[in-house]
N, C-alpha and C positions, 0 to 999 in steps of 0.2 A: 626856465631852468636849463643847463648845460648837462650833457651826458658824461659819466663818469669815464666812458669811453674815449671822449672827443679831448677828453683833460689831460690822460693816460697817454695817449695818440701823441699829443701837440708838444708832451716836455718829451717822449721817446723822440721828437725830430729833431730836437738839439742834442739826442745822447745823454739823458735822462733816463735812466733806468734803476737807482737804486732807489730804495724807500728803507725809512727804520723809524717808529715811531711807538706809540701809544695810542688804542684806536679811542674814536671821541664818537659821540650819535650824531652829531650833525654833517661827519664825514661818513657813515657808515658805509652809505652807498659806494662812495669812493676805496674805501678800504676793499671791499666786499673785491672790488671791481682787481684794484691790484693784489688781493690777497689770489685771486682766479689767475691771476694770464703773469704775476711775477714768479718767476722758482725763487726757491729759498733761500738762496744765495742772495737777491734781489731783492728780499721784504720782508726785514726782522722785526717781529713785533718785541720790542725791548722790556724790560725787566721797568723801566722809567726814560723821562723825555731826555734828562742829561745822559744818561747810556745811548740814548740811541745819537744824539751828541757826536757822543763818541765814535759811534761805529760808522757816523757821515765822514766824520775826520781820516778816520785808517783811510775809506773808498776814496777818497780824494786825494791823498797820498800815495795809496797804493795805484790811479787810472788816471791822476788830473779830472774826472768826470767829475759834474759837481751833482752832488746830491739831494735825493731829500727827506727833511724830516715834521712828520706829522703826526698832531696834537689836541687835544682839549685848548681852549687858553689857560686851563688851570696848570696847564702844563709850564706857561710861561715861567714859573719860579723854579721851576728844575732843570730850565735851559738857560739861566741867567748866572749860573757860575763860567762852564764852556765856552759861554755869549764871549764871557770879558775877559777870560783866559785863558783860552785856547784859539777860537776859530777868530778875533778880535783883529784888525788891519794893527792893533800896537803889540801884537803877538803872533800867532803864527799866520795872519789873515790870508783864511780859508772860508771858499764858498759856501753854504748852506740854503739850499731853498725850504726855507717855514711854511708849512701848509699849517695854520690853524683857526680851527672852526671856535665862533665867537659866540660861545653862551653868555646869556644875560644882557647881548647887546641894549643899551641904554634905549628904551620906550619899547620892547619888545617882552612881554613876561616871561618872568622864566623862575627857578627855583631857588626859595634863598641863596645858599652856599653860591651861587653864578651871581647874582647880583652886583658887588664890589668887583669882581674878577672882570666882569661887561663892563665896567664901568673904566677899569685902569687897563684894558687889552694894550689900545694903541699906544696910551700911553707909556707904557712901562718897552716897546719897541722904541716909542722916540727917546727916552730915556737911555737906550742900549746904545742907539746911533743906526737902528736899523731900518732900512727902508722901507714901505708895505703900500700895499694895494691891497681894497676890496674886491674883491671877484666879482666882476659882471655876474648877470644871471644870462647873460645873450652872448650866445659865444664867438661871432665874431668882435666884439670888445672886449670877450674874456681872451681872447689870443692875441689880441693885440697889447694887451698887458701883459701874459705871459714873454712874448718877444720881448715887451721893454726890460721885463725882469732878468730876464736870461742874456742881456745885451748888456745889463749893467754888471751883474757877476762876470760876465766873462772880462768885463774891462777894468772891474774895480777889487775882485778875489774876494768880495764881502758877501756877507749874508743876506739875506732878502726875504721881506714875507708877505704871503700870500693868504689873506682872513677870509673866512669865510660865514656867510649868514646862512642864517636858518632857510633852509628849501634851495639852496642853490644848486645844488645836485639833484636829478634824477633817478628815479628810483634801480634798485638794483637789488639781484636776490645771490647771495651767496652760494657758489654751486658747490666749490669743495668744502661741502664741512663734516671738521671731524664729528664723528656720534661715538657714545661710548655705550656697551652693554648692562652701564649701572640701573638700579630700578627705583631708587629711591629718590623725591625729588628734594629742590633744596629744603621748600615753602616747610616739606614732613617733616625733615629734622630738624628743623630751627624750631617746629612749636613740640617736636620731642625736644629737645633738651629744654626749652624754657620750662616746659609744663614740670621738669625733674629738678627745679632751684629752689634751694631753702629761701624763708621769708626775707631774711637779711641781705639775698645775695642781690649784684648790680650785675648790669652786662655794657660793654661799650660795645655796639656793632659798628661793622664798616660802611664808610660810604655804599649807596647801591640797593639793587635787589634783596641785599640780605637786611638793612633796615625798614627795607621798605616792608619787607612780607613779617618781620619781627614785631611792627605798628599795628599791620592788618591781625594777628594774632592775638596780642594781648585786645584789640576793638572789640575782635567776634570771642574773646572768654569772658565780655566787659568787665576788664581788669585797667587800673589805671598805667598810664605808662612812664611812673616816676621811678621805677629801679634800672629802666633801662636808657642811656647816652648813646643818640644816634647820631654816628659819625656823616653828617652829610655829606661835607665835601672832604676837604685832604685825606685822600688818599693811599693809604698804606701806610697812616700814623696809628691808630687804632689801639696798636697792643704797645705802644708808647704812653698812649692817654690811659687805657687800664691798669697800667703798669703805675704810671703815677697815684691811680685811685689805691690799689692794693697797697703802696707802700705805706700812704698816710692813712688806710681802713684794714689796718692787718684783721680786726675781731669779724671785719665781713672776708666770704669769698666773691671774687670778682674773676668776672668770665670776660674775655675779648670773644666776639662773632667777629671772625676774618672770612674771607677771600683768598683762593688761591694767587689770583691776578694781585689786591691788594698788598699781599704779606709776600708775595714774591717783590715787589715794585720799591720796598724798603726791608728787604731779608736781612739785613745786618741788627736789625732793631731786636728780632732771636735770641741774638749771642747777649745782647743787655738784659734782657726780661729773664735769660738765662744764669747770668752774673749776679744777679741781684735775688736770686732764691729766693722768690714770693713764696711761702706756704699757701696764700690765699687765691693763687692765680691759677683761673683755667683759660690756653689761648684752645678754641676750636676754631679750624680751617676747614672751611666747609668748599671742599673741590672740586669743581666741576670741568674744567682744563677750559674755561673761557672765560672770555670779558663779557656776562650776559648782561651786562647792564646796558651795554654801547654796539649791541649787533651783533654780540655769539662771533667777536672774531680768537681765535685759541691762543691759549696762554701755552706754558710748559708743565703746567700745573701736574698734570696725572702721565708727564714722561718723565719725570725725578721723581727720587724719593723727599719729600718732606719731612716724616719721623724720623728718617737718618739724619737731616739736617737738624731737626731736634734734637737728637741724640746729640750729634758730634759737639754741639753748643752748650750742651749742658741739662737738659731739662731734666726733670726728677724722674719725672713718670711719662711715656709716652706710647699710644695707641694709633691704629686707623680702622677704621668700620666703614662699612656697603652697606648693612642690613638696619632696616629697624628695628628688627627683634634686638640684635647685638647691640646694638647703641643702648635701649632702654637697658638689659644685661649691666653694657657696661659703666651707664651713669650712676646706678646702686653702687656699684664697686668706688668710682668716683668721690662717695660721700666719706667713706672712712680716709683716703690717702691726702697726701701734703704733697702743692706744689711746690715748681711750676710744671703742670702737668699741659702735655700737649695730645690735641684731640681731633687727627683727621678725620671729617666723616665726607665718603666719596659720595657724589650726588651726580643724579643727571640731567642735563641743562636745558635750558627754559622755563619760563613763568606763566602763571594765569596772565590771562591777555585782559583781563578786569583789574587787575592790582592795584589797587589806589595809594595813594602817599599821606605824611605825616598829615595830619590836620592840624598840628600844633606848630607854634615857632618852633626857632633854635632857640629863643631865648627862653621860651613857654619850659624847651625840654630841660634846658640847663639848668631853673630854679627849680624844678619837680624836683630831679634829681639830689642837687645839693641840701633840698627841705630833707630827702628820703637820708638823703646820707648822717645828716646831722643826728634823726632820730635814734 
C-alpha cells in the first residue's frame, strides 16, 4: 500500500494543491489525509461530483493549476455532463485530475448497488475519451504514473484519471474532526420515529447508515421489512422515489429517511416535493454535519439552516428536534397535520461498530414493498 502522505506530497510537486470532491470509503484515508494538511480554500467537499466539476473548472481558470477532483465511481454519472460540456478538448478543454475509488471492481465482492457501477467504471471513462491508470499499490510505480499523468495534462489540457482499488491506501485517522454537543444518536431516532408509523405507512430511506440501522431495527422488533424502500445506492434521489410513492398512494402516508449529506447532494428535489403539495409526505433529515457512511468526513449539514430551506421552498409544515423526548412530543402532533411536512432531527455522529446490512436483495426489497403497497 502507498501512504496517503506520499500521494498528497507527489501531485503538491507539480503544483497540485486543489481538491473538491465527494468522499468515497475506499478513499477515506486519502480524504482524511487532505482534509488535515489542505485549508479550505483547497478542499471542498461539494454538495455533488458535477459541482465539484465545477469548482475544478473556476481553479483552473482562475491559476492555470490543474486540479483535482475526487469520487465514488458512483460518482461517475454526475461528472459525465461537465466531462462533455465543459472541461471536453471540443469545449473549453480543461485539465482535471479524477481520483476515483472503484467499488465493485469485477471478481472483488462488494455490495449490490456497486456491482454494475465496478463493472462499467472504466468503461464509461473510455467512453468519455478519458485517459486512466490504475494506481500501483508500490509507490515507486505509483509515481511514476502520476508523472506520466501530470505530463500528459500539461501537454494535452485534458482530463485524466486515476482508479483506485480496495486497500491501496494506507491507513490514516482523521485529526480535524468536527464533534458536535448533540446527544442523540442517529440509530435512536430512526427506530423512534419508525416505532411512531401507522400500519399503512411506507418509508423510502437513503442510501447508507440510515438504511442500514433502519434493516437492523425492524430485525431486532422482528417485524418484516416490506413497508420500508431502502435506497441502496443513488444518492440523494430518495425524497424523489418517495415523492413518486405518495403521489400514486395518496390514502397511505409516506415518509423519506434522508441524510443531511444525501439531500444536500440533490437540494433542488425540495422545491419539487414542495410543488407538488403531497398531504401524505413526511421528508425527515436526519443531520449529523457528516458523510458517516465513508469516514465521518463533514458535510455543511448543521452550518445552514435546512427548515429555512424548507420554508422558503414551500413545505406545509416544518420542524427541527435534538431531543428524544421532543421528537416522540412531536411525532403525535405529526399524526393529525397534512403535508409536505418537513422534519429535522439533529443527531450525533457515528455508528455501532457491529451494524450489519440488508440480508435481503434489492430485488427481495422491491417486491415486499410493491406486494405491501398493493394491499
Amino acid at each position: 500500500m502507498i501512504s496517503p502522505k506520499f500521494f498528497y506530497d507527489t501531485l503538491a510537486s507539480y503544483g497540485i494543491d486543489f481538491y473538491a470532491g465527494v468522499p468515497d470509503s475506499l478513499l477515506k484515508n486519502l480524504c482524511a489525509y487532505i482534509t488535515d494538511h489542505a485549508d479550505a480554500a483547497h478542499n471542498i467537499i461539494a454538495a455533488n461530483e458535477g459541482g465539484a466539476m465545477g469548482l475544478a473548472a473556476g481553479h483552473y481558470l482562475a491559476t492555470g493549476q490543474i486540479p483535482v477532483v475526487y469520487m465514488q465511481n458512483s460518482g461517475e454519472g454526475n461528472i459525465i455532463n461537465p466531462l462533455a460540456s465543459l472541461t471536453d478538448p471540443d469545449v473549453y478543454n480543461i485539465p482535471v485530475l479524477l481520483v476515483i475509488g472503484w467499488r465493485g471492481k469485477p471478481g472483488v465482492h462488494d455490495e449490490p448497488q456497486h456491482v454494475k457501477q465496478g463493472k462499467v467504471t472504466t468503461g464509461l471513462l473510455n467512453v468519455m475519451g478519458i485517459d486512466y491508470t490504475v494506481l500501483s499499490k508500490e509507490e515507486d510505480k505509483a509515481e511514476a504514473q502520476i508523472k506520466k499523468a501530470v505530463a500528459f495534462m500539461q501537454a494535452t489540457k485534458q482530463c485524466y484519471a486515476i482508479v483506485i482499488e480496495k486497500d491501496t491506501f494506507d491507513a490514516y485517522t482523521l485529526q480535524n474532526l468536527e464533534k458536535n454537543d448533540l446527544t442523540m444518536s442517529r440509530e435512536e431516532a430512526i427506530q423512534t420515529v419508525a416505532a411512531a408509523l401507522g400500519d399503512k405507512d411506507a418509508i423510502v430511506s437513503t442510501t447508507g447508515m440510515i438504511s442500514r440501522e433502519l434493516f437492523e431495527y425492524r430485525s431486532a422488533m422482528n417485524q418484516g421489512h416490506e413497508r420500508d424502500f431502502l435506497t441502496v445506492g443513488s444518492m440523494g434521489h430518495a425524497s424523489q422515489i418517495a415523492l413518486g410513492i405518495a403521489l400514486a398512494k395518496q390514502d397511505r402516508r409516506i415518509w423519506c429517511f434522508d441524510g443531511d449529506g444525501a439531500s444536500i447532494m440533490h437540494m433542488g428535489s425540495m422545491a419539487i416535493v414542495a410543488n407538488k403539495t403531497p398531504k401524505n409526505y413526511v421528508h425527515v433529515v436526519f443531520n449529523n454535519g457528516a458523510h458517516d457512511s465513508v469516514g465521518g468526513q463533514p458535510t455543511v449539514g448543521l452550518k445552514i439552516d435546512l427548515p429555512a430551506v424548507a420554508k422558503a421552498v414551500g413545505y406545509s409544515q416544518i420542524y427541527s428536534v435534538e431531543t428524544k423526548e421532543y421528537l416522540k412530543e412531536l411525532l403525535e402532533k405529526l399524526k393529525s397535520q397534512e403535508g409536505p411536512i418537513f422534519l429535522e432531527v439533529k443527531v450525533k455522529k457515528g455508528n455501532r461498530k457491529d451494524l450489519g446490512r440488508p440480508t435481503t436483495t434489492p430485488i427481495q426489497n422491491k417486491e415486499a414493498l410493491m406486494d405491501f403497497l398493493k394491499k
